[in-house]
DRENDO-1510 file (C-alpha; in Angstrom, 1 decimal, always signed):
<recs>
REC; n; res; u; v; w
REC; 1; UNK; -47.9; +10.7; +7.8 .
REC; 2; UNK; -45.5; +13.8; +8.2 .
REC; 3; UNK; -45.4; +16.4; +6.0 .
REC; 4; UNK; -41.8; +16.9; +4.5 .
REC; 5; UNK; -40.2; +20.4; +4.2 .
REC; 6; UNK; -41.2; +22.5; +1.6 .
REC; 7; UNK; -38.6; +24.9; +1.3 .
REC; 8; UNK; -34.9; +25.2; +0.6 .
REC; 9; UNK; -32.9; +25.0; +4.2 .
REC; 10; UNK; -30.1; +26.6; +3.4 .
REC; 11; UNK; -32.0; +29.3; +0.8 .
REC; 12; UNK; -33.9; +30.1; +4.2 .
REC; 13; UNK; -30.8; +30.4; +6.3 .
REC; 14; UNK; -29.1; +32.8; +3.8 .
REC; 15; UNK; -32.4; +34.9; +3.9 .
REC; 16; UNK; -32.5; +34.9; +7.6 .
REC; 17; UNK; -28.5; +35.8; +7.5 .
REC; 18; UNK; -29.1; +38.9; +5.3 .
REC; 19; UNK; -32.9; +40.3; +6.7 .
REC; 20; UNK; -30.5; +39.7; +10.4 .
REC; 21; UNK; -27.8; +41.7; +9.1 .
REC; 22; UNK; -30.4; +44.0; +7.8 .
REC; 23; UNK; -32.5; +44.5; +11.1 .
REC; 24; UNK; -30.6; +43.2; +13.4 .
REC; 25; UNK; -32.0; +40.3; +15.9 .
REC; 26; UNK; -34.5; +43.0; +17.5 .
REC; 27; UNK; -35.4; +45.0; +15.3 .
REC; 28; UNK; -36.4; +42.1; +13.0 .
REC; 29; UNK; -39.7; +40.6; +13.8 .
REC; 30; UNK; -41.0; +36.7; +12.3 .
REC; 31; UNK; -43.5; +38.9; +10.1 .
REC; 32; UNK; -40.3; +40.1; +8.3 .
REC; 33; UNK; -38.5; +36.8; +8.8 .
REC; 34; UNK; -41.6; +35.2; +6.9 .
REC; 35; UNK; -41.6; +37.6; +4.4 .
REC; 36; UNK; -38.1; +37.2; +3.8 .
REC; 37; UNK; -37.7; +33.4; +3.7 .
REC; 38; UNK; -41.2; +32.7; +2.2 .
REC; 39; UNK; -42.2; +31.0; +4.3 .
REC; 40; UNK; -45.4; +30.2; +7.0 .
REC; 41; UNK; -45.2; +30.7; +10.6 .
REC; 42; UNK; -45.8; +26.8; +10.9 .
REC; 43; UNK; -43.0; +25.9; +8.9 .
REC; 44; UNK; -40.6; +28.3; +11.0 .
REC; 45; UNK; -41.3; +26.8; +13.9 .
REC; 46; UNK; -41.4; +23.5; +12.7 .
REC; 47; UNK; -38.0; +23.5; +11.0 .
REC; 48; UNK; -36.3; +25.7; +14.3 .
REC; 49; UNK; -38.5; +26.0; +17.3 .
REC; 50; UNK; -37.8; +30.5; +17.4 .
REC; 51; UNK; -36.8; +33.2; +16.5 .
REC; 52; UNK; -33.8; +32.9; +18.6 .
REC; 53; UNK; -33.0; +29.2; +17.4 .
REC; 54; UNK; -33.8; +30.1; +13.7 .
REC; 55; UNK; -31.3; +33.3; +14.7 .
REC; 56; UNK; -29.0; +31.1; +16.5 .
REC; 57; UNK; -28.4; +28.9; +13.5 .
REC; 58; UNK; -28.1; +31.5; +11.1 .
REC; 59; UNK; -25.2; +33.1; +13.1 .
REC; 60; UNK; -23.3; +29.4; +13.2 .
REC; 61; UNK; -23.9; +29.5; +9.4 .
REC; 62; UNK; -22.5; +33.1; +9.3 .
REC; 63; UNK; -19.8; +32.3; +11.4 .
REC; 64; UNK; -18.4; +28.8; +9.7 .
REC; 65; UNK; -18.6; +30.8; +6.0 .
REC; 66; UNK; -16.1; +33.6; +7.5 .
REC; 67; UNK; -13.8; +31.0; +9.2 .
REC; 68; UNK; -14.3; +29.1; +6.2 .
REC; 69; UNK; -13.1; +31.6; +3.9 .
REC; 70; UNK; -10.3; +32.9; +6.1 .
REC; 71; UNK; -8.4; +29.7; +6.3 .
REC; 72; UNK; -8.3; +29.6; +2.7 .
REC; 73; UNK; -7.5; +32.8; +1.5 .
REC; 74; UNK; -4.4; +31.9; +3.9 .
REC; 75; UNK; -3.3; +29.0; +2.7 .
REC; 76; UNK; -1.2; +31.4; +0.3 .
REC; 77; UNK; +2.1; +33.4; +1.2 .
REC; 78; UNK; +1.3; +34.9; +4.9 .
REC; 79; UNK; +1.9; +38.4; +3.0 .
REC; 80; UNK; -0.2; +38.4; +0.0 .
REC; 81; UNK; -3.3; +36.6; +2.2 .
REC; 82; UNK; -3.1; +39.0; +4.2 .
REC; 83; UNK; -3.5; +41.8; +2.0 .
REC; 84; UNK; -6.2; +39.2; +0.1 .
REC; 85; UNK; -8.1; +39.3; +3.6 .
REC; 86; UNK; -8.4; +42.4; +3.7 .
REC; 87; UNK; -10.0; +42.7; +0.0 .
REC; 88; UNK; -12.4; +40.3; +0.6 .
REC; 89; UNK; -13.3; +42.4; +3.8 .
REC; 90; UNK; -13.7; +45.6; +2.0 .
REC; 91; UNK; -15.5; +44.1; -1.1 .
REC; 92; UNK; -17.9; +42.3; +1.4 .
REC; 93; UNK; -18.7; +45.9; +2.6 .
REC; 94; UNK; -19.5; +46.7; -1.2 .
REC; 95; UNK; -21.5; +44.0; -2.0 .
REC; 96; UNK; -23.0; +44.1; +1.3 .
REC; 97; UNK; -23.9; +47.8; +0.6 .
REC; 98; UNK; -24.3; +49.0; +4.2 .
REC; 99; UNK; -25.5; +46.1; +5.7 .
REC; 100; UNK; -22.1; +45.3; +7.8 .
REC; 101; UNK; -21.5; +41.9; +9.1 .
REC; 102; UNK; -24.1; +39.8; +10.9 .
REC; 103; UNK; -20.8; +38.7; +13.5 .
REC; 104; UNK; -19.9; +42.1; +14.4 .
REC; 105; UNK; -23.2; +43.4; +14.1 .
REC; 106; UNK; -24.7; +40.8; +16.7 .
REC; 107; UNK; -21.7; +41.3; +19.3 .
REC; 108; UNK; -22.5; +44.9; +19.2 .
REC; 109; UNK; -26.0; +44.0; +19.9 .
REC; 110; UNK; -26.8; +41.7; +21.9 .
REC; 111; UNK; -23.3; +40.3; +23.4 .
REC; 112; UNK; -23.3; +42.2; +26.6 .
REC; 113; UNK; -27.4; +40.9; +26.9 .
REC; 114; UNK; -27.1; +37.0; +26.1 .
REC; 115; UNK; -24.4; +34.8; +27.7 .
REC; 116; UNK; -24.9; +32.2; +25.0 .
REC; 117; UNK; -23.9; +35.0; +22.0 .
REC; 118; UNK; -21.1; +36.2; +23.9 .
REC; 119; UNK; -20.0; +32.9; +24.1 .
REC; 120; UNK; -20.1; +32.1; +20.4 .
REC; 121; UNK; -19.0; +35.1; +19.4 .
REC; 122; UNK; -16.0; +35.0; +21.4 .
REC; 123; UNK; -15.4; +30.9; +20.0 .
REC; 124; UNK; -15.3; +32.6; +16.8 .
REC; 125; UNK; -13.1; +35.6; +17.5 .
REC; 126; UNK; -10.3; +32.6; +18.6 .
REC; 127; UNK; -10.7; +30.7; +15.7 .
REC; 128; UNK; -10.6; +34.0; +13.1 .
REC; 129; UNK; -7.7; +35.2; +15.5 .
REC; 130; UNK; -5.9; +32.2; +15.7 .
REC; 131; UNK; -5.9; +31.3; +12.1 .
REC; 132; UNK; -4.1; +35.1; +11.0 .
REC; 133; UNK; -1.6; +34.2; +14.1 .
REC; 134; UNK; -0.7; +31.2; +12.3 .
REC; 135; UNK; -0.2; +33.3; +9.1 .
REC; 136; UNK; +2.0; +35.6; +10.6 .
REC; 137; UNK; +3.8; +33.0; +12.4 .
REC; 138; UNK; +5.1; +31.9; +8.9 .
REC; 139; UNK; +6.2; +34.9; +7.8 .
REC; 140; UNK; +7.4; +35.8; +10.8 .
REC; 141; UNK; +9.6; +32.4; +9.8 .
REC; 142; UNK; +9.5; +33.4; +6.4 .
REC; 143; UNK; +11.1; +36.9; +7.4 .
REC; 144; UNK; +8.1; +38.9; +5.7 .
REC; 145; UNK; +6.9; +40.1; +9.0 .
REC; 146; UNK; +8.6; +41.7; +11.9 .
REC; 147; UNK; +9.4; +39.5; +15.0 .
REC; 148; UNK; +9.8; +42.2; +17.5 .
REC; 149; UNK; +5.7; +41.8; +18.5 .
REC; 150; UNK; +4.5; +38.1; +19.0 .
REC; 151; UNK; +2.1; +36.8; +16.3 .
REC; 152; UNK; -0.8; +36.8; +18.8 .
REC; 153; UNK; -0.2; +40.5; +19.4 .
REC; 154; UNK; -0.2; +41.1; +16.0 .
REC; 155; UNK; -2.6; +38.9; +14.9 .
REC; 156; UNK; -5.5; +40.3; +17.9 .
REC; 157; UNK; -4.3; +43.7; +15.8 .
REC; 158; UNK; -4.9; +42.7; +12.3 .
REC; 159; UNK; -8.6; +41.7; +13.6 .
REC; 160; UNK; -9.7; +44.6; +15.6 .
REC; 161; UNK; -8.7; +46.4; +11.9 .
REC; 162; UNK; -10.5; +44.2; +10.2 .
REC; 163; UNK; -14.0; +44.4; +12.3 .
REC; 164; UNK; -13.3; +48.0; +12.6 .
REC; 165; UNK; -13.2; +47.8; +8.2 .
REC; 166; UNK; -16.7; +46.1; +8.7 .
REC; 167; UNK; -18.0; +48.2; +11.1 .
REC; 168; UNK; -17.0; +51.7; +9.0 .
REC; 169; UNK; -18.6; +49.6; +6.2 .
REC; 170; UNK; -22.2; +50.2; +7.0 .
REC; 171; UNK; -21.3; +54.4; +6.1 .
REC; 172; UNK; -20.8; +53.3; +2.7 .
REC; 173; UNK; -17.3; +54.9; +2.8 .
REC; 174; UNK; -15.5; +54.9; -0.9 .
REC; 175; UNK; -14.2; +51.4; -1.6 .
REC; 176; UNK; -10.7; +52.7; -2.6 .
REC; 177; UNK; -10.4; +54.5; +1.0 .
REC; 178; UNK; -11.0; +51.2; +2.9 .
REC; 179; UNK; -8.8; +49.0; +0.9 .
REC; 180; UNK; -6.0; +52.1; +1.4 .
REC; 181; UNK; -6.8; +50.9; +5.5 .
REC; 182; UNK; -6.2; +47.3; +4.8 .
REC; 183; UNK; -2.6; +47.6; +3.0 .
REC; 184; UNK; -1.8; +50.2; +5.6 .
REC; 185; UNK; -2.6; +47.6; +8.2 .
REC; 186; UNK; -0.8; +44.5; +6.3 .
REC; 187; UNK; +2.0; +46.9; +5.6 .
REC; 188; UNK; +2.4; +47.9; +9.9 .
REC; 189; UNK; +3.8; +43.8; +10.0 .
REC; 190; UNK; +6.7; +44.4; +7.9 .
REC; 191; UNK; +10.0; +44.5; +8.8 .
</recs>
């Protein structure tokens, strides 16, 4: 008879997310995955074959939560989920205190050495992209937005600020300072 799983999946996943983000994928070893999930060397392998699957997973995980959370916090006006983006950026940088995000953090890493993470990372790159392009296409409509630059122009812009935000993150910079970067970048679609 199989044994059944004795841990919490998704507990484990978040662990792996935030000892990944912590470590990054080389510098953390499955000694400090084990530690950090609670688990036994047995189970990991069990439940996702490697390190590299088990990392693999976690950065899908990572990845839906962000789109996730984009395409609601732009379900409002185009203008004020904008600016509400960029707030959730710079108070993930707080809470995260340093530890930057595990998307950005992993393209810097290992994109230009794995084909398979450049590929994700660049799926999820369209989808964040493509979601604030659809945001600024309605107020592009809307007239709260200029129309001089197309949406996609603008949009690959409002990214690039927003993983640089991430990035500048891990320095601990003051939180008033990076939310000052945010409206300033909201602010360069008006009209």
């Amino acid at each position: 008879m199989p044994r059944h799983r004795e841990f919490d999946t998704d507990q484990a996943l978040e662990a792996a997310i935030r000892t990944f983000q912590d470590k990054g994928y080389q510098g953390t070893s499955v000694s400090d995955l084990l530690d950090a999930l609670g688990i036994q060397k047995g189970s990991l392998y069990k439940a996702w074959g490697s390190k590299r699957k088990l990392f693999l997973t976690a950065l899908d995980r990572y990845f839906r939560q962000q789109q996730a959370g984009l395409k609601a916090a732009l379900s409002e006006s185009p203008k004020a989920a904008l600016h509400q983006v960029f707030e959730y950026t710079v108070s993930r940088c707080v809470l995260d205190e340093g530890r930057g995000c595990l998307a950005v953090n992993s393209c810097v890493e290992l994109a230009q050495l794995d084909e398979e993470i450049q590929r994700l990372s660049d799926e999820h790159v369209s989808v964040m992209v493509g979601a604030i392009a659809v945001a600024i296409q309605r107020g592009q409509r809307d007239g709260e937005f200029r129309t001089d630059v197309p949406a996609e122009v603008l949009a690959d812009s409002l990214y690039t600020s927003i993983v640089g935000l991430l990035a500048r993150g891990r320095s601990l910079i003051p939180q008033e300072r990076l939310l000052a970067i945010g409206r300033l970048a909201v602010e360069s679609l008006e009209r």
